[in-house]
N, C-alpha and C positions, 0 to 999 in steps of 0.2 A: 504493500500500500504506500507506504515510503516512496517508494522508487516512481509508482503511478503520479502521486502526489507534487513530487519532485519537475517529471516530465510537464506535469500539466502548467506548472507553477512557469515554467521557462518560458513554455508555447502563450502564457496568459500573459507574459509580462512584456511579448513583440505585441500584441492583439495590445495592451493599454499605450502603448508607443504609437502605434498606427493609431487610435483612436484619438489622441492630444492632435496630434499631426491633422485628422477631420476638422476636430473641433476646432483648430486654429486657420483652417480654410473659410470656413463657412462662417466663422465669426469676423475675420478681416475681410473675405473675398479678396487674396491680394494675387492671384493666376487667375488667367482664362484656359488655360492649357486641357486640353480634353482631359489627361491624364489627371489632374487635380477635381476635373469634371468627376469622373469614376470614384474618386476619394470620397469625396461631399454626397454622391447619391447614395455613397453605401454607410453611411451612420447611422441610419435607424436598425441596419439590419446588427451596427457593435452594439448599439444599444441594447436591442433586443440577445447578441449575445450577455454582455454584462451582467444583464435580469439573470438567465439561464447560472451564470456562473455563482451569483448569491446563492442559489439552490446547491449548487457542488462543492465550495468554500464551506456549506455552514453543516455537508456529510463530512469529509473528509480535512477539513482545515480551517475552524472557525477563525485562525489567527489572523485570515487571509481576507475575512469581511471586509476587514477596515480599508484596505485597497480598491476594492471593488464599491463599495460606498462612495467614496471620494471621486472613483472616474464618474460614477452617474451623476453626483452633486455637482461636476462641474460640467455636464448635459441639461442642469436645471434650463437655464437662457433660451434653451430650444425648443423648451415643452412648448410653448407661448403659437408656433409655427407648425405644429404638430396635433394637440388638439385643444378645444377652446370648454370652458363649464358655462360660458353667458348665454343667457335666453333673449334672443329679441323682441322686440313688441307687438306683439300680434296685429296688425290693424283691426282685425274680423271681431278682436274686441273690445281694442281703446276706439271704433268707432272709424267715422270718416278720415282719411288721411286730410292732413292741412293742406292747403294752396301754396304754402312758401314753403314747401319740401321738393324735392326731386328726385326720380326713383328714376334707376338706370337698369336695364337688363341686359346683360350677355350670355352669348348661347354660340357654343360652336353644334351650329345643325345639321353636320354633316349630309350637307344639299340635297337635307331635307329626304335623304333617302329616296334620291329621283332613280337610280339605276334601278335598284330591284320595283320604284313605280312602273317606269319606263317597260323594263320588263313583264310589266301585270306578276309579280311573284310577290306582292304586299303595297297593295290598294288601301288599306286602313289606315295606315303610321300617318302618313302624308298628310290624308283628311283630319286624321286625329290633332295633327300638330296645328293645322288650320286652324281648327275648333278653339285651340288652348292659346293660340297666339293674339285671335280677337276677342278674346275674355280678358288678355293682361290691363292691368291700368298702370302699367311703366309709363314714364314722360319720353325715356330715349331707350331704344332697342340698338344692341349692337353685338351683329354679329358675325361668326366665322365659318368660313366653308358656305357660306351663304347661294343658292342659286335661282335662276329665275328665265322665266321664258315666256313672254310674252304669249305665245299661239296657243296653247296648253292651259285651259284654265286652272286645275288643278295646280302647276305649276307658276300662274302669276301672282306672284308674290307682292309685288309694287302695287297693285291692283286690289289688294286683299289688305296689305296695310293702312292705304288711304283712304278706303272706305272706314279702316278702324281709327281714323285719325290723326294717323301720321303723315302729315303733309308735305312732309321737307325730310328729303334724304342723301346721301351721298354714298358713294360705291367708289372701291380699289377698282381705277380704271388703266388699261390698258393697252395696247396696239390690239388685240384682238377682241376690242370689244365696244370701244366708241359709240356709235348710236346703233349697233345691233340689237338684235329686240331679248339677248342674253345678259346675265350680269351675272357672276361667277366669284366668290372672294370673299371680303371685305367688304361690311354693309351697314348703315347707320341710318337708322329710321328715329325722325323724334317729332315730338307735338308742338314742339316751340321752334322760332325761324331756327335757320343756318346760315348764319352770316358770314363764314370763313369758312375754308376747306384745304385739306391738300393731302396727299395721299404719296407713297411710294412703295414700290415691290422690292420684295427680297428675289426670293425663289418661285414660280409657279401661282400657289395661290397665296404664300407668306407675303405678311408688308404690316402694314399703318397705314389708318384713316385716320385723321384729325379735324375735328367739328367742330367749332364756334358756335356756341350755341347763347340766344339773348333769351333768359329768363329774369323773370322779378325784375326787371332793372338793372340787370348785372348780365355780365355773358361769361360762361364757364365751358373752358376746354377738355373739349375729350378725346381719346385716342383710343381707338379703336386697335388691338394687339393680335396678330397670330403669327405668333416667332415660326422657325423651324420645325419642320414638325420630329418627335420623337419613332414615329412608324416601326414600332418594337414587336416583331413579328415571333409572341411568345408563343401563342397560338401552334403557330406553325413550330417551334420547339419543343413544344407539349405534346405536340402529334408524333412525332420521331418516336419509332421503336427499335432502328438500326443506330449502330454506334456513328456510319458515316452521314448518315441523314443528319442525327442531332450534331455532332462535328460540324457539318455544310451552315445550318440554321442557326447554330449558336455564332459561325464566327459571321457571318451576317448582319444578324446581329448586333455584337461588341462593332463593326465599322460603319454601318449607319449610326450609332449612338458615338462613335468616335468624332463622327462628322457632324453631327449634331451640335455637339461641345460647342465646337470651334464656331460653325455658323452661326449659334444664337447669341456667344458675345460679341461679334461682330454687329450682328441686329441690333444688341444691347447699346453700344456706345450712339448708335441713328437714334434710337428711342431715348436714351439720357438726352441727348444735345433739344429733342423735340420738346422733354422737359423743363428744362433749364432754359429755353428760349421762351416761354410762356410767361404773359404779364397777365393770364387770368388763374383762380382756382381751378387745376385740374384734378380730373378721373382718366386710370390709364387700366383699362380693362379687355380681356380676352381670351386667347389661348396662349400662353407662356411656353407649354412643354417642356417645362423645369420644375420640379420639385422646389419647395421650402428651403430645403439646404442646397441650391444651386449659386453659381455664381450671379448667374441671370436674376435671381431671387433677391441675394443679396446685395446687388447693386441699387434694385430701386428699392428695397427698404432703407438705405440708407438718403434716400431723398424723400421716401411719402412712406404712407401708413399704411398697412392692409390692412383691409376690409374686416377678414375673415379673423383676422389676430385681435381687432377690435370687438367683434359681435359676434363671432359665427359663436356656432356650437356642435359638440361633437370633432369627428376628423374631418367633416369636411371634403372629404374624397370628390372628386368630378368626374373622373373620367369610368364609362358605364363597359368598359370591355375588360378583359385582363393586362395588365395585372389589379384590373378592380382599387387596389388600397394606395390612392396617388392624388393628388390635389396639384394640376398642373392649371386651372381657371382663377384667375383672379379679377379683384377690384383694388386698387390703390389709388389712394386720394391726399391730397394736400391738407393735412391735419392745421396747418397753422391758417388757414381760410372757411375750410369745409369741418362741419361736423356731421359725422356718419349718426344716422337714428336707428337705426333696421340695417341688419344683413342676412342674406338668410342660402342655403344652397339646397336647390330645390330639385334631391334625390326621387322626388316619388315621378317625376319626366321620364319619360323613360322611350322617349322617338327618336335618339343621338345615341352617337360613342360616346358623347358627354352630358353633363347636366348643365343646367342652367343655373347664373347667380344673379342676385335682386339685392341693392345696396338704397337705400332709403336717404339722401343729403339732404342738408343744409347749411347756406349762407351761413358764416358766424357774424 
């Protein structure tokens, strides 16, 4: 037992080494390096070991708690990012929302699930989303993977929003898409003007929209986000029953999430400067595909406040495929202009690979 005991003690004390070395990423964010990338997505799973190790410290070597305490105490700072105990305000029972609030919605709707429409293989989802999207009483809708087709009622989306309201919108535009009667990306529907716009593409359908929006007497900007996308094909991992399959699918993989890294700090510094250029209160809300402890993460908490850290409750989780247990959606807001009232992430959606979030503001 000695000798087990001994073994494990060595192997646990590179594992609190590499775990200080997370912690110390993800709390400076001072690399973009994919490789640092890989560091900072895997601390909930040292975490998660640590917990595991209290239980084997307190069979075989109580002496050894006190270590192990000390690494999770200094994981306290990240519970915060991780999961939230605050309850929002229900509106359904403090009554009618106020007039000088502003409620923002984002949804990456993966296009609305037009293929398998398209294909008649799930006619429901589409109409279902319909349904739920002229019930919302959001002021600005914004969203990702968004698409639309004028010929197709089913599919007119623009058509379907302004009937509910939304008068004024703006879309990631493109060479392929100008006044074609498509709109494909990046999408921002709201009930109040747009008095400002400008938009740029990353990759495909990745970019920023940013919207000027005049409420109350004031105009506040928003930015519409869908970095890089993560496209983590576990699925296809999980199916592998051959050594060479799973081989093939894993390093797949580990190089789209390599490439990933690098693209969305790149993204990241377009998106800070968009920040930092703004003389109104902003909202920067969309699809991230970063995790809490990313660098991407930690870059704009270090300029705004999220959402989710403020009000949410629960993990907070967004994204509806595997790996299921991920919070890559956000809302971040300029705490020193904006107060968040309500946040909420609204799991029970269920027409996306993601869910949809509802952040409640207000003017200070």
């Amino acid at each position: 037992m000695r000798l087990v005991s001994g073994l494990l003690w060595s192997l646990y004390k590179i594992a609190v080494i590499y775990t200080l070395l997370a912690y110390a990423l993800v709390y400076w964010t001072p690399s973009a390096h994919w490789a640092a990338g890989f560091v900072m997505l895997s601390l909930p799973v040292m975490l998660v070991f640590h917990v595991v190790f209290l239980v084997v410290w307190a069979l075989i070597s109580p002496k050894r708690l006190l270590t192990t305490l000390f690494v999770l105490a200094l994981g306290y700072p990240f519970l915060a990012r991780t999961v939230q105990f605050g309850f929002s305000q229900d509106e359904t029972i403090s009554g009618t929302r106020p007039e000088n609030t502003l409620k923002v919605l984002n949804y990456n709707v993966y296009k609305f699930n037009m293929f398998a429409f398209r294909a008649k293989e799930d006619t429901l989802t589409i109409r279902a989303t319909r349904q739920w999207l002229t019930g919302q009483d959001a002021d600005v809708l914004c969203f990702q993977e968004f698409y639309h087709y004028d010929h197709i009622p089913e599919l007119d989306f623009r058509r379907l929003l302004r009937k509910a309201g939304y008068r004024y919108e703006a879309f990631q535009l493109n060479e392929y898409q100008g006044d074609s009667p498509y709109r494909n990306g990046l999408a921002v529907f709201s009930r109040f003007p747009i008095v400002a716009r400008r938009d740029t593409s990353f990759t495909n359908q990745n970019g920023l929209v940013e919207v000027d929006i005049a409420w109350r007497n004031t105009t506040v900007r928003i930015i519409d986000v869908h970095l890089y996308s993560m496209t983590l094909n576990l699925s296809d991992v999980a199916a592998q029953r051959q050594y060479d399959g799973l081989k093939r699918e894993t390093g797949a993989t580990f190089r789209l999430m390599r490439r990933g890294f690098s693209q969305r700090s790149k993204e990241t510094q377009v998106l800070e400067k968009w920040i930092a250029d703004s003389p109104h209160p902003v909202i920067v809300c969309g699809d991230f595909n970063e995790t809490p402890y990313s660098y991407v993460y930690g870059r704009l908490r270090k300029r705004l406040h999220n959402a989710f850290e403020e009000k949410g409750n629960g993990f907070g989780f967004t994204y509806n495929r595997l790996p299921y247990f991920i919070r890559i959606d956000n809302q971040f807001f300029d705490q020193g202009k904006l107060e968040l009232l309500d946040f909420k992430t609204l799991d029970e959606i269920p027409y996306s690979d993601h869910y949809p979030l509802v952040g409640r503001y207000q003017i200070k």
